[in-house]
Every structure is written in C-alpha cells, then in structure tokens.
C-alpha atoms as a printed R data frame, in Angstrom:
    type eleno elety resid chain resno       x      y       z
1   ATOM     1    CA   UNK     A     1   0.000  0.000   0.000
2   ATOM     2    CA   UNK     A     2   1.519  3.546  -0.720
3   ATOM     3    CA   UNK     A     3   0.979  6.359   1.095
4   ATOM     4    CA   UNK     A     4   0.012 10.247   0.502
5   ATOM     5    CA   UNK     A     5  -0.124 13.253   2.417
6   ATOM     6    CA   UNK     A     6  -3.127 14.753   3.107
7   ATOM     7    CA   UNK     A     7  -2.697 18.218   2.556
8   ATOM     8    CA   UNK     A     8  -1.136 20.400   5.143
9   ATOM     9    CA   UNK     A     9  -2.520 18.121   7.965
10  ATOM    10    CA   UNK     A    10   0.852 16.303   8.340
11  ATOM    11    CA   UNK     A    11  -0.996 13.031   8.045
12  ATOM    12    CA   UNK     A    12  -0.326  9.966   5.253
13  ATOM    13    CA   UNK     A    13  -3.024  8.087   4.407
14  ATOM    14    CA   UNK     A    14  -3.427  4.866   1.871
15  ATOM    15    CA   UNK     A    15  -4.232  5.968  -1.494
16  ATOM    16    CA   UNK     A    16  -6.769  3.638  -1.395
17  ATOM    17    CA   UNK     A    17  -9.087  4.346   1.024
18  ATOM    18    CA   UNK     A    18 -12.871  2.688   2.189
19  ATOM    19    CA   UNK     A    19 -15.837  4.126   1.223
20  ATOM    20    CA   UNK     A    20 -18.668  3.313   3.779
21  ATOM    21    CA   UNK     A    21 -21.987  4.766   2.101
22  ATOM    22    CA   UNK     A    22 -22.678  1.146   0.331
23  ATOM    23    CA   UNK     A    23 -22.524 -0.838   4.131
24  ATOM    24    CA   UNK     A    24 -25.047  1.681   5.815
25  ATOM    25    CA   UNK     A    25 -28.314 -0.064   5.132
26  ATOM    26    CA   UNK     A    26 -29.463  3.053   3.117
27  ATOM    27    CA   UNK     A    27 -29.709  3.986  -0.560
28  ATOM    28    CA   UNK     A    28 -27.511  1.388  -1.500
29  ATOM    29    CA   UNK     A    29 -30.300 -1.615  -0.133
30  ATOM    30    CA   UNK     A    30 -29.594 -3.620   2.432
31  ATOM    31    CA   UNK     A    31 -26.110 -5.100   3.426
32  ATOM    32    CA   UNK     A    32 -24.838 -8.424   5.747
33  ATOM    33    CA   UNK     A    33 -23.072 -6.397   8.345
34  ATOM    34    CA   UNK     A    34 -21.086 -9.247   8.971
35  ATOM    35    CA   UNK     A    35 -19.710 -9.092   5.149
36  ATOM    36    CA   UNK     A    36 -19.369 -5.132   6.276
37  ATOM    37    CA   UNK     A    37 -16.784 -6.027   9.046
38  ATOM    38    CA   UNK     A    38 -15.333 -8.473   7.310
39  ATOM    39    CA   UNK     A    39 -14.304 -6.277   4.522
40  ATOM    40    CA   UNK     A    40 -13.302 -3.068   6.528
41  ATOM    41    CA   UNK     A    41 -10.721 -5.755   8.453
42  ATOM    42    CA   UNK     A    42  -9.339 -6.765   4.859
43  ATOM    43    CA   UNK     A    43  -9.413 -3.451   3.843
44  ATOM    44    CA   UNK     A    44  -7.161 -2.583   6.972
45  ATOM    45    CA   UNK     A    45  -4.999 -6.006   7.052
46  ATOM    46    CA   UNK     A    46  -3.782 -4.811   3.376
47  ATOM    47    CA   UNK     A    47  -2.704 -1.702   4.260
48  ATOM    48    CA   UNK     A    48  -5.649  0.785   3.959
49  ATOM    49    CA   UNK     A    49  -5.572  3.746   6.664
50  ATOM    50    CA   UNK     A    50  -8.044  5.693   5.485
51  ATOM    51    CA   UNK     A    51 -11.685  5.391   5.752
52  ATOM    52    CA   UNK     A    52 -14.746  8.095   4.783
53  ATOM    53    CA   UNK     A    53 -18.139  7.841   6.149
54  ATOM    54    CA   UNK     A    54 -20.880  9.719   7.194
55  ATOM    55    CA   UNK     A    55 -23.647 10.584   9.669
56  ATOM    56    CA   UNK     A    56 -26.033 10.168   7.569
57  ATOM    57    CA   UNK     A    57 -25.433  6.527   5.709
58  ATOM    58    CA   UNK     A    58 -27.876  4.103   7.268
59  ATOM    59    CA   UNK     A    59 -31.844  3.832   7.037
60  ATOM    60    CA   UNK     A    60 -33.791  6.371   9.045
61  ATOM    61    CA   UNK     A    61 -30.619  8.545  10.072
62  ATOM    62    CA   UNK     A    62 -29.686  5.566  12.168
63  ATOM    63    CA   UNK     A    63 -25.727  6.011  11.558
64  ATOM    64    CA   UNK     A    64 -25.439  2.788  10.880
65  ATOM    65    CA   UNK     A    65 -22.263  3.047   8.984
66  ATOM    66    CA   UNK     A    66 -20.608  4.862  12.062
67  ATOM    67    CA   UNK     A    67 -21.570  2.562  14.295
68  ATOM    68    CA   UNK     A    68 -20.314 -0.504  12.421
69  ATOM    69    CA   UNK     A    69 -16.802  1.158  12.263
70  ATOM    70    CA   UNK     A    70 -16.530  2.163  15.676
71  ATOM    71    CA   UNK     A    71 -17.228 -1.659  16.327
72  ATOM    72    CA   UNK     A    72 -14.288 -2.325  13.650
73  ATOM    73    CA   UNK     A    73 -12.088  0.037  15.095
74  ATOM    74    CA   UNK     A    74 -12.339 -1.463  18.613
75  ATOM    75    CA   UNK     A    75 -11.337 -4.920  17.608
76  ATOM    76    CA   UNK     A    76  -7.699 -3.029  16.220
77  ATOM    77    CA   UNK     A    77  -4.677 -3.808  18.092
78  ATOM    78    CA   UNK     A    78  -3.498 -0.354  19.649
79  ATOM    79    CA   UNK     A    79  -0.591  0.146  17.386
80  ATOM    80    CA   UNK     A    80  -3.003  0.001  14.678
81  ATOM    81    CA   UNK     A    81  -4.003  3.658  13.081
82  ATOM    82    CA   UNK     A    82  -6.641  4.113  11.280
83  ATOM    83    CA   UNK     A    83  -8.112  7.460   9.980
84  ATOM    84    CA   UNK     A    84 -11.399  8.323  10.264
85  ATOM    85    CA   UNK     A    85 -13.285 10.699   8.138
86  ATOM    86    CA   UNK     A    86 -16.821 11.273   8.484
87  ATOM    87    CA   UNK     A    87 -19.693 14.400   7.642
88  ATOM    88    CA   UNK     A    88 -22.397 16.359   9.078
89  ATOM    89    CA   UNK     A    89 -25.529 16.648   7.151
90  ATOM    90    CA   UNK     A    90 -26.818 19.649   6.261
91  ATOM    91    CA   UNK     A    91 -30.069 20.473   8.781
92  ATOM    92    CA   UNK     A    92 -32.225 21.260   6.232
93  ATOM    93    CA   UNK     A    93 -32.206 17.783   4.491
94  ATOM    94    CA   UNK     A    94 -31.204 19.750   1.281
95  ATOM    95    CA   UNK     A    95 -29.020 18.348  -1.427
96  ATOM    96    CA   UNK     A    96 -27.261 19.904  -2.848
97  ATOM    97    CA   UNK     A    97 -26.355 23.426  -0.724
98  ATOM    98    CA   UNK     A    98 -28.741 26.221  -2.784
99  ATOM    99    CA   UNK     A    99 -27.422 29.710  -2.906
100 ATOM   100    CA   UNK     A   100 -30.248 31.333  -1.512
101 ATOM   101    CA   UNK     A   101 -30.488 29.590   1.536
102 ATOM   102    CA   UNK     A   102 -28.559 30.959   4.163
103 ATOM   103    CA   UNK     A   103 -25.637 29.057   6.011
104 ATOM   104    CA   UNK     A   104 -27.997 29.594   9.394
105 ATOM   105    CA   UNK     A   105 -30.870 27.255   7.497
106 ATOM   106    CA   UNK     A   106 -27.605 24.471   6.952
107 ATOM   107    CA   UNK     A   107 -25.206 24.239   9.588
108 ATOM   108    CA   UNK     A   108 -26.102 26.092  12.572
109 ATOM   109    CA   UNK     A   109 -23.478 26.535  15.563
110 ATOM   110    CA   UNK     A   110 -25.869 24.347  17.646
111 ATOM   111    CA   UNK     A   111 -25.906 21.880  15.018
112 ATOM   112    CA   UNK     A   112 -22.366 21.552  14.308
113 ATOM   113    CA   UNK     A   113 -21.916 20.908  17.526
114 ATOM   114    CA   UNK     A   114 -24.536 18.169  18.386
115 ATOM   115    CA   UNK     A   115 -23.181 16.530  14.700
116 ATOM   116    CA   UNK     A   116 -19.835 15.975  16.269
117 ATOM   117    CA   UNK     A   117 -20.880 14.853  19.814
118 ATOM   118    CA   UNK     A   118 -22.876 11.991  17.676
119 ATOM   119    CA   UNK     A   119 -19.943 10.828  15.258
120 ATOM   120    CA   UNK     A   120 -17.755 10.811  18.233
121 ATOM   121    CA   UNK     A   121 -20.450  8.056  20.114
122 ATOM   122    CA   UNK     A   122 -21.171  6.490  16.967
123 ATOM   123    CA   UNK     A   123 -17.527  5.731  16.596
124 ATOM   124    CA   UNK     A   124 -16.458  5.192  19.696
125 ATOM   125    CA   UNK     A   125 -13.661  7.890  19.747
126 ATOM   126    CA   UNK     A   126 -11.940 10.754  21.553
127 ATOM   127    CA   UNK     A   127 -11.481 13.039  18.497
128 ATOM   128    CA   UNK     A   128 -12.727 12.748  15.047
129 ATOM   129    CA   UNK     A   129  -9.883 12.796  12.598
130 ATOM   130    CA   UNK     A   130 -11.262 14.809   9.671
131 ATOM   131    CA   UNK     A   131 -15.087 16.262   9.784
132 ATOM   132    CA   UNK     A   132 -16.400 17.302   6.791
133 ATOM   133    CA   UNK     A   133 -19.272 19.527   5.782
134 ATOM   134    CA   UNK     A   134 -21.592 17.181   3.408
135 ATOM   135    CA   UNK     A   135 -22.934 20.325   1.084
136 ATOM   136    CA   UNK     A   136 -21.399 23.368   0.677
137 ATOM   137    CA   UNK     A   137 -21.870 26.637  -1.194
138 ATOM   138    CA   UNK     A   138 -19.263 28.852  -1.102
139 ATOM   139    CA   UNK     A   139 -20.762 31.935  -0.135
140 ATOM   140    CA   UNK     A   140 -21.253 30.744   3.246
141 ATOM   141    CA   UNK     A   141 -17.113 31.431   3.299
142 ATOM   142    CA   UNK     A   142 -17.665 35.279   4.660
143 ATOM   143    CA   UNK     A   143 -19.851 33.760   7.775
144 ATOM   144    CA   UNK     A   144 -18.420 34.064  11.440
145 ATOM   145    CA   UNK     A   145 -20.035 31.726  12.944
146 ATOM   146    CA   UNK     A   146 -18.964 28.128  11.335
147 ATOM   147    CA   UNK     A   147 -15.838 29.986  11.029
148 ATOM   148    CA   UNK     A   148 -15.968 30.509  15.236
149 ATOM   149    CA   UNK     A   149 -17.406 27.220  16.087
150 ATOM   150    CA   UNK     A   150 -14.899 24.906  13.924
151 ATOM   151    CA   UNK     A   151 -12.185 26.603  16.168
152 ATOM   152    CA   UNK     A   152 -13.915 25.974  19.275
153 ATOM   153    CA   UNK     A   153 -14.619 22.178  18.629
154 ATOM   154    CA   UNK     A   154 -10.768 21.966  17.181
155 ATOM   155    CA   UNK     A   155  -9.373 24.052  20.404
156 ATOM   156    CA   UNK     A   156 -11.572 21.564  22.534
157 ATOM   157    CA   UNK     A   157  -9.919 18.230  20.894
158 ATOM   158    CA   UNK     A   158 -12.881 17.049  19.279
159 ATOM   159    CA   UNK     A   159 -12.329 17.683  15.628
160 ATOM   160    CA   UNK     A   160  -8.296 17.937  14.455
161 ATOM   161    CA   UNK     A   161  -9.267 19.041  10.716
162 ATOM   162    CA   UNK     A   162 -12.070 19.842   8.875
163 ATOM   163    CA   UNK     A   163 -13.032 19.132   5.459
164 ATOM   164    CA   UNK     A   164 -15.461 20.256   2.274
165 ATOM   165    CA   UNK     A   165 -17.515 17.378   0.530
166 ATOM   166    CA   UNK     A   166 -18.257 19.167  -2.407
167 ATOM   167    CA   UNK     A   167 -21.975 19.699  -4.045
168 ATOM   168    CA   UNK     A   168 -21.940 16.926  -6.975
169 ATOM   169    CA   UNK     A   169 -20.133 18.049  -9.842
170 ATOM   170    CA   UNK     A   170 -19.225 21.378  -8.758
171 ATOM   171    CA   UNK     A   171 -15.259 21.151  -8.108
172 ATOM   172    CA   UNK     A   172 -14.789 24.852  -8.039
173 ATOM   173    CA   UNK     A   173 -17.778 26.090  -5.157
174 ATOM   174    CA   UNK     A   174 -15.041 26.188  -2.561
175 ATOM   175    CA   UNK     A   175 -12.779 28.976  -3.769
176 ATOM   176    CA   UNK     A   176 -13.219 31.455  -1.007
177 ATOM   177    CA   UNK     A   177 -13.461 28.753   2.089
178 ATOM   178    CA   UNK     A   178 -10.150 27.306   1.392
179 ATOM   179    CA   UNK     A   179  -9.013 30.618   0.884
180 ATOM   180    CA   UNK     A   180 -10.099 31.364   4.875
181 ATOM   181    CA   UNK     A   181  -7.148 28.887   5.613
182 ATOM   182    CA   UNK     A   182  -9.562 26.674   8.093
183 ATOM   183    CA   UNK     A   183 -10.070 23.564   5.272
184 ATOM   184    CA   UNK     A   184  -7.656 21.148   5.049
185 ATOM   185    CA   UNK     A   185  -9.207 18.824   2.236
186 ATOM   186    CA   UNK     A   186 -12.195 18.657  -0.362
187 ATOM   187    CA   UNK     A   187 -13.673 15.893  -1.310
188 ATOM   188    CA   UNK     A   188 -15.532 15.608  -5.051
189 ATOM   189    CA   UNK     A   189 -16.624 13.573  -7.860
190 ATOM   190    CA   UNK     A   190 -13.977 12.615  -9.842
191 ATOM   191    CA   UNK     A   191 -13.597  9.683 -12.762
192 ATOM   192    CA   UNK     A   192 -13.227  8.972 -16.059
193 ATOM   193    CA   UNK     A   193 -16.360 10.360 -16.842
194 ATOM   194    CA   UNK     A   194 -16.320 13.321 -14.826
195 ATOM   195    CA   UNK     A   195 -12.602 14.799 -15.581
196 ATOM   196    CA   UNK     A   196 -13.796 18.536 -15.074
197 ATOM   197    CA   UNK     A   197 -11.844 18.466 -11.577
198 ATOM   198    CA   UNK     A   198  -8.702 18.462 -12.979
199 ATOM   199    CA   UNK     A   199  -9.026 22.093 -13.812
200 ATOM   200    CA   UNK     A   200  -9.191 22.899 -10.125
201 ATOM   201    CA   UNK     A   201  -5.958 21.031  -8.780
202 ATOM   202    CA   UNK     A   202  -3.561 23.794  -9.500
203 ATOM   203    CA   UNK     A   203  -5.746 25.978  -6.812
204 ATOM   204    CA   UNK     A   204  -6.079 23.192  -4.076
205 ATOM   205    CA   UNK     A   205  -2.311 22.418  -4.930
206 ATOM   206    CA   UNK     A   206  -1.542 25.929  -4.272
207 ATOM   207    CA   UNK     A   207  -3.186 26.482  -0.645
208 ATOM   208    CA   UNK     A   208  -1.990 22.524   0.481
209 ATOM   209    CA   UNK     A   209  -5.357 21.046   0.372
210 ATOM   210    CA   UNK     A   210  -6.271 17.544   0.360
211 ATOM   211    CA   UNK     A   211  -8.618 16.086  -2.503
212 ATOM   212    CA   UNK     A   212 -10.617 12.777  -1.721
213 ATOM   213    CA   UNK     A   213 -11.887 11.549  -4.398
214 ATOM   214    CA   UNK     A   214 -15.670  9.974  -4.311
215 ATOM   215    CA   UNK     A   215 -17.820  7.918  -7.105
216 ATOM   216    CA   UNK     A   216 -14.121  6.628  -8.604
217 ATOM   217    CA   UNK     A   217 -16.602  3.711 -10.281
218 ATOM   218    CA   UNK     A   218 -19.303  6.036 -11.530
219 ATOM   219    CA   UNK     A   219 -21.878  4.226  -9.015
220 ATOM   220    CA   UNK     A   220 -20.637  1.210 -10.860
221 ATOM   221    CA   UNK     A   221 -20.901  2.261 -14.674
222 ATOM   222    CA   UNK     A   222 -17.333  2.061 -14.778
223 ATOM   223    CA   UNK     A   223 -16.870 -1.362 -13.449
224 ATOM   224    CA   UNK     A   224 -18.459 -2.907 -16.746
225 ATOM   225    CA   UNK     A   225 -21.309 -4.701 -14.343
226 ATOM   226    CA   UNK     A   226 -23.958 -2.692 -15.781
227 ATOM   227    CA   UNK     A   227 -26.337 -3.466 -18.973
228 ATOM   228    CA   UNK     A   228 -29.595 -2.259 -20.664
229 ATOM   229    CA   UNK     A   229 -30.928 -5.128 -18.759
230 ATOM   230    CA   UNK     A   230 -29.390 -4.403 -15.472
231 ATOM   231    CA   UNK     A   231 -32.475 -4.249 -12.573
232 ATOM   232    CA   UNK     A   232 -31.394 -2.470  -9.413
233 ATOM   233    CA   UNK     A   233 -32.841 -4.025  -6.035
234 ATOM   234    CA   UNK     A   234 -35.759 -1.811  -4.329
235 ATOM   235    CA   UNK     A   235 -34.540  1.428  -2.430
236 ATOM   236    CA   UNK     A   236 -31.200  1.231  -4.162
237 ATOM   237    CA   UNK     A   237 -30.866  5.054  -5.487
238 ATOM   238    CA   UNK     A   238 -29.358  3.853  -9.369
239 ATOM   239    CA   UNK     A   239 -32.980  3.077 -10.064
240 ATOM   240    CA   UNK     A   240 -33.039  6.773 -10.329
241 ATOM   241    CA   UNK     A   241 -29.376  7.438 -11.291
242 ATOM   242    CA   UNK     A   242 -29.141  4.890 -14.493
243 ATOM   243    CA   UNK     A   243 -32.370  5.055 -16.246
244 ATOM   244    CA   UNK     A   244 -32.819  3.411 -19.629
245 ATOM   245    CA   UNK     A   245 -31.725  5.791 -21.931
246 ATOM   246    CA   UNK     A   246 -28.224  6.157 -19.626
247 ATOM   247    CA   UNK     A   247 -27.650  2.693 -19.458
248 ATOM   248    CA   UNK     A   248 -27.934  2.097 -23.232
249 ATOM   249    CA   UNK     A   249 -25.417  5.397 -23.391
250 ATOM   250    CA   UNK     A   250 -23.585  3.464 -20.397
251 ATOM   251    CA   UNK     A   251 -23.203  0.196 -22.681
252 ATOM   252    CA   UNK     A   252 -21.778  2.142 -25.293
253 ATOM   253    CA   UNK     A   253 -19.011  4.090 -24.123
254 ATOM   254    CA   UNK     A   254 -17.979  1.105 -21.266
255 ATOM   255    CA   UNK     A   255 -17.360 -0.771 -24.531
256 ATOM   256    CA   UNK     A   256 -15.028  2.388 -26.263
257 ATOM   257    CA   UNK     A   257 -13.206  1.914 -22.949
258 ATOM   258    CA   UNK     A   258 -12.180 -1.837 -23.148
259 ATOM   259    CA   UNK     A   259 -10.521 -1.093 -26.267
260 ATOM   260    CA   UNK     A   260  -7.818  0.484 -24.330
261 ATOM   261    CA   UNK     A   261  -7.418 -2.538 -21.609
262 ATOM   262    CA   UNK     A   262  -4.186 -4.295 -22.206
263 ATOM   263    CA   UNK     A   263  -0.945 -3.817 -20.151
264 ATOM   264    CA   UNK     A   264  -1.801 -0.551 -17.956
265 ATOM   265    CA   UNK     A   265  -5.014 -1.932 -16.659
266 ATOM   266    CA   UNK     A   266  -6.753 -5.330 -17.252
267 ATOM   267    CA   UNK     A   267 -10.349 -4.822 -16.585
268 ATOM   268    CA   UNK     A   268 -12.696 -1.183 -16.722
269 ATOM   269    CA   UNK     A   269 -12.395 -0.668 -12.370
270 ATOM   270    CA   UNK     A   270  -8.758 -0.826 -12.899
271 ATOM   271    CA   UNK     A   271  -8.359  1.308 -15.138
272 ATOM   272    CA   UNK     A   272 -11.053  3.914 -13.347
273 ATOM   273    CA   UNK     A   273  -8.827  3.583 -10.015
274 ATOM   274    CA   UNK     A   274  -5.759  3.973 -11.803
275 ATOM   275    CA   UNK     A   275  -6.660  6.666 -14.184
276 ATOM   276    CA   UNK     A   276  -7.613  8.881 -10.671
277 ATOM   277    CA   UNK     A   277  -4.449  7.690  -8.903
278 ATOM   278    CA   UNK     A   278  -2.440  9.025 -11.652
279 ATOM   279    CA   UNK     A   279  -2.773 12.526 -10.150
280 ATOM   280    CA   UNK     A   280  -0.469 13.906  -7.397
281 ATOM   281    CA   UNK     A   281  -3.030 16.156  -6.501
282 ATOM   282    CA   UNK     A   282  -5.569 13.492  -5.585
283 ATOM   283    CA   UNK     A   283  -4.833 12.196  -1.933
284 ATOM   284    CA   UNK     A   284  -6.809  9.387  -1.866
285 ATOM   285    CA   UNK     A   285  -9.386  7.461  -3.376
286 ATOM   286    CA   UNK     A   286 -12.451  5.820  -1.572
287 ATOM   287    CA   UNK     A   287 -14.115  3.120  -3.680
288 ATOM   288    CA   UNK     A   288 -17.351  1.561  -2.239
289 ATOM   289    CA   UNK     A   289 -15.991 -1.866  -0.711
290 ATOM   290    CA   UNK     A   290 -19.068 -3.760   0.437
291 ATOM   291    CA   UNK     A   291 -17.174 -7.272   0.320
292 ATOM   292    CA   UNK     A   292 -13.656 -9.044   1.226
293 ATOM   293    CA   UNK     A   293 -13.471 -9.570  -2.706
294 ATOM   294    CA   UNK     A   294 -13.881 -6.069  -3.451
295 ATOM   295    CA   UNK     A   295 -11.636 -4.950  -0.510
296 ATOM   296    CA   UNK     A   296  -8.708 -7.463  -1.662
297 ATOM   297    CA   UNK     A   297  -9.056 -6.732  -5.349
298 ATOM   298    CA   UNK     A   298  -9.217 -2.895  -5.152
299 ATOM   299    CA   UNK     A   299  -6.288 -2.870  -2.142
300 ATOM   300    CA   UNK     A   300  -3.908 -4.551  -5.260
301 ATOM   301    CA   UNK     A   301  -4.265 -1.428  -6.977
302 ATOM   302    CA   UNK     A   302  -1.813  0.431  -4.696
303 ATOM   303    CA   UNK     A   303   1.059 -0.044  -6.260
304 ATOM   304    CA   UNK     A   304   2.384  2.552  -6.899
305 ATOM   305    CA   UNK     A   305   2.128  2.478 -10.803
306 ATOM   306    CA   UNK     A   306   0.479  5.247 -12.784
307 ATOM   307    CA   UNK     A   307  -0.934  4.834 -16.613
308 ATOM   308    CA   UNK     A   308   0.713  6.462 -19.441
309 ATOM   309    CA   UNK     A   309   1.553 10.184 -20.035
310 ATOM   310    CA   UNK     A   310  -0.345  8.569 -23.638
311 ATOM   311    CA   UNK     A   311  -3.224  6.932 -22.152
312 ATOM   312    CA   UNK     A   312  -3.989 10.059 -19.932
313 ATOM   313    CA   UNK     A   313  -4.243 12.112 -22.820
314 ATOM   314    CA   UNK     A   314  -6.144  9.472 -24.544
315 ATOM   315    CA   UNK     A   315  -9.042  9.191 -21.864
316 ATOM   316    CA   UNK     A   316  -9.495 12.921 -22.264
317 ATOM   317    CA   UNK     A   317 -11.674 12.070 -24.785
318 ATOM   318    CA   UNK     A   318 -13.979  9.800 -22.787
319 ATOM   319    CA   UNK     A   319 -15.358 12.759 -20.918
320 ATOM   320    CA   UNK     A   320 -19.010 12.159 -19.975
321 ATOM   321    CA   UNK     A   321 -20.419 15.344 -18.223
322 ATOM   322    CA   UNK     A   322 -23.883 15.004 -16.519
323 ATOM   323    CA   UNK     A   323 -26.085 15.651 -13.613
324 ATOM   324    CA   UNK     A   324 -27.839 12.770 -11.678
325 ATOM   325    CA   UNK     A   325 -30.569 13.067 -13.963
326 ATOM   326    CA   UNK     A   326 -29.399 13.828 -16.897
C-alpha cells in the first residue's frame, strides 16, 4: 500500500481508502453487516488507513455506517491507526447546498456541535480525525459563525481538521473557504467520466489542500457490471441514477473503454482507479468496498504504478459530463 499526504494536515493516508456509504443499510439496499466487518478488516490487514463515512449513511438517520466502524475500530490492536473521516448533514435535508439559503438554514453553531458529539459516540472515539461539511456553497465562506465554532470544537480536541464534501459536480464552489485557511481537504466527484476536476488542482495544490476523491466507479458504470438489462434491487438510489436511456449510453461508451485494456489496466475498475491515482493532486481514493473480494481486489491497486503520459491524454476524450438526472 503507498501512502500520501493529506494536505497540510501532516498526516499519510493509503491511497486507497474505504468508502462506507454502500454498508449503511441506506440507498444502497440492504447489506450483511457481517460481510461489512469483514471487509473493513481486509481493507485494513492490506494496508488501507483511510476510511470516509458519514452521519447520515444508514436507514432512518440511524448512523449505521458509524456505528459498524466504531465496532471495527475497537477490535484493532493499539498500534493500529486508522483514519477516520466522516460528515455532518446539512439540517435542512437539502441536497445539494442552494445559494439562496442561508448558512444559518444548513449548519447552525448548535448543530455543528450536536453533529460531532454523535460521530464521536457512533464511533467510539476521543477526536474525530477529519469532519467534513456534506454540502457546501461557497458563499457561506464570509460567515463568522462556522468559522468561530470549527475553532472551538478543534481548540476543545474534538475535531483535528475539517473538510469540504463538495456539491456533486461542482469542483470549483469552494474557492473562497479554502481561501479562509480553516479547510484542510475537499472531497468531489472525480472519474473517467467526470474529468472537469482536474481544472481545479492547481488551486487546491496551491493552498496545500487535500482532494478525496468519491464515485471513482461512476456508481458502478465504470466497473463494466452494468447493462440495458441491469435491474437495481428496491430502495437502491441507481434506479433513479441509471435510467434506460443512460444505461444504453452506459453500454456504449464502457465498450469504447475496453478497447484500451491491455498492459496498464486489465479490466474497466482498474483502469477507473488507476486513471484517478495518476494525479499527485488526488490524496486518496475511496471506492465503495461492500465485500472481502472487493476490498482485496481494489487494495492490489496500490502499487504505486500510474498509466501512461499517452493513455492520460487518450481518456481525455472519454469525458461524460452530466447531472444525476441527466
């Protein structure tokens, strides 16, 4: 497993890190949480340090996925770190952040607060490595009071960084925040598919911030798993994401993409992991890892190998800009 830092923080973390959204019993259907714990101990075994969650993943804002790592992290021997990144919702149930709803509507002081005191029982912790703010909208950068309260949490030991997790497909609402010096990473959308990130990494370069980056797989359109025929269980949110004219547009360009598979990358999710892993800038990555197959296979990626100065340019062309809808 190779290591990164993440931004000024002083911390390495794997390059591969554990996305936790798929094992909270939420949009993703339901899970084994056996499987769950069984794969975040692979996960950890091989190497990986890092792992992202959020209050939020589980059904009926029961923080499931906290609560199953904070059972994984007491079983780790004590010489055994593991990061721990999670998020606060935004109070208003609104995705993504809108710009005319004030920062008072999303993350109030008392909020913030309570958000933390949660994660930390959910998790079983003393201090929450990196919190992150699960919408953002950058003109909440000017306000005093997250800027006030994010200092009192950090003075009090609770929180040592914080971190943006980015409105979907909007890699540049975050200008002025990181520009207050108080965020340490971002985390985004960024794949194959969506390459439109890359035009921000000279800026978070410049100020020493971290990028995570989310939905490496495309919600699994860029594993080559997905068909026109593909049905997605009930409550699974792809019912919504991939509808049938996307999939048949899915089908289409996943097969344009095996064309290149040879010698840098032998199957489409190896290629996707490697393609983001390729960039400096990009701290880690956090695939969804809902089994020990996935957790093994993905792991193997960090290697320390990145694809061709020729193949980068190549996949330029395989941009494939949307929204969730269309």
């Amino acid at each position: 497993m190779y290591f990164r830092p993440l931004g000024s923080t002083g911390i390495l973390i794997s390059e591969l890190g554990f996305g936790t959204w798929g094992i909270g019993h939420g949009m993703w259907g339901k899970t084994d949480d056996q499987e769950s714990i069984h794969a975040l101990q692979t996960a950890i075994n091989a190497g990986v340090n890092f792992i992202d969650t959020a209050l939020i993943y589980g059904d009926d804002l029961n923080h499931h996925s906290e609560k199953l790592i904070g059972q994984c992290l007491k079983s780790l021997p004590k010489e055994r770190k593991v990061y721990v990144a999670t998020k606060i919702y935004p109070l208003n149930s609104q995705w993504p952040a809108l710009p005319h709803i004030p920062i008072e509507e999303v993350f109030p002081k008392e909020w913030i607060y309570e958000a933390v005191e949660t994660s930390l029982r959910n998790l079983g912790v003393q201090s929450i490595d990196l919190m992150q703010f699960h919408v953002w909208q950058d003109n909440f950068a000017g306000d005093a009071e997250w800027q006030d309260t994010i200092k009192e949490i950090t003075k009090e030991g609770k929180v040592k960084f914080w971190g943006l997790s980015l409105n979907d497909y909007q890699p540049e609402n975050c200008r002025r925040t990181i520009e207050t010096g108080l965020i340490s990473s971002v985390q985004l959308i960024f794949n194959i598919f969506h390459q439109m990130p890359t035009s921000m990494f000279p800026f978070y370069k410049e100020h020493n911030v971290g990028v995570i980056a989310r939905v490496p797989l495309d919600e699994g359109g860029l594993t080559g798993n997905i068909k026109e025929d593909t049905v997605f269980p009930p409550g699974d949110f792809r019912v919504c994401y991939f509808t049938a004219d996307r999939k048949k547009e899915l089908v289409k360009r996943v097969e344009e993409l095996e064309a290149l598979l040879g010698t840098e990358a032998h199957d489409l999710s190896e290629l996707a992991l490697r393609y983001i892993l390729s960039f400096d800038e990009v701290s880690t990555v956090i695939p969804g890892m809902r089994s020990e197959k996935h957790a093994i296979i993905n792991s193997h990626i960090s290697d320390g190998r990145r694809l061709s100065p020729q193949l980068l340019e190549e996949l330029k062309k395989y941009t494939w800009e949307r929204n969730f809808y269309s």
